[in-house]
C-alpha positions in Angstrom: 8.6 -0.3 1.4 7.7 -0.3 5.0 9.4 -3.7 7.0 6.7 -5.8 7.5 6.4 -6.0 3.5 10.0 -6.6 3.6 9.6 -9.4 5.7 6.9 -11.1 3.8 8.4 -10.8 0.5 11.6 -12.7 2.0 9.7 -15.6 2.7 8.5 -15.4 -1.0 9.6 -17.5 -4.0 11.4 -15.4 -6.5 9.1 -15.7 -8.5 7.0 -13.6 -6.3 9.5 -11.1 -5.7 9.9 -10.5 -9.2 6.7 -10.0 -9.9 6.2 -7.7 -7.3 9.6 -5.8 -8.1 8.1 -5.4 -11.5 4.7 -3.9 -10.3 6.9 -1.5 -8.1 8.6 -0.1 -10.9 5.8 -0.5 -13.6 2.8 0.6 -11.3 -0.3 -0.9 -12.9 0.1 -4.3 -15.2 -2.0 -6.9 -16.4 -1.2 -10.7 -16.0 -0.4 -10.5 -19.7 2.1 -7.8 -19.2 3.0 -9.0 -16.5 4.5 -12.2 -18.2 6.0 -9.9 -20.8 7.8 -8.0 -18.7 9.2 -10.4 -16.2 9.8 -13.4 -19.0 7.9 -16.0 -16.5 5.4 -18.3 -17.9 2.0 -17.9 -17.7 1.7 -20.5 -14.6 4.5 -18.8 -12.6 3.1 -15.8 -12.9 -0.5 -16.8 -11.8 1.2 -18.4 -8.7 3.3 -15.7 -7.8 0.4 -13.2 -7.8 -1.7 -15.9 -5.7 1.2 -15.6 -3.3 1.1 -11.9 -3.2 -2.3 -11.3 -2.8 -2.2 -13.8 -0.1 0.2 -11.7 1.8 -2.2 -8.5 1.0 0.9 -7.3 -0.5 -1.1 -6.4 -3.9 -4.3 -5.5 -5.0 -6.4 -6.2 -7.9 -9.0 -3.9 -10.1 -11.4 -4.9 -13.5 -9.4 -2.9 -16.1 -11.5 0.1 -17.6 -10.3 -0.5 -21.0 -10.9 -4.2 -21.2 -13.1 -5.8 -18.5 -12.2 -9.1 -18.9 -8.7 -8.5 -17.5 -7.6 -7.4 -14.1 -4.8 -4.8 -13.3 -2.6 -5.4 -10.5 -0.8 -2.9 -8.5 1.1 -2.9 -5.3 -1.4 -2.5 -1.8 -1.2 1.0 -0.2 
């Protein structure tokens, strides 16, 4: 993790931070996973990877295996 994403994710809710930690470690999740994982509701979750992806800090991709459902993953 470089500093500038350092210094956007501390002006993040945790929330966000989580969610991001969690992508970091998990690679590729779904929102649905996502919520599993992290034990956030649905709504938290949706915000927290609006945040993100504001802050280019993820990225998003139409999942292969179900198109209906995007996979997120941290931005290279």
């Amino acid at each position: 993790m470089n500093s500038s994403t350092e210094a956007s994710l501390e002006e993040l809710p945790p929330s966000s931070k989580l969610v991001y930690k969690t992508l970091e470690h998990e690679g590729k999740c779904t929102q649905k996973e996502l919520i599993e994982k992290t034990k956030l509701v649905a709504r938290t979750v949706r915000y927290a990877l609006n945040r993100l992806e504001e802050e280019e800090l993820i990225e998003k991709q139409v999942s292969f295996q179900d198109a209906r459902q995007q996979l997120y993953m941290i931005s290279k």
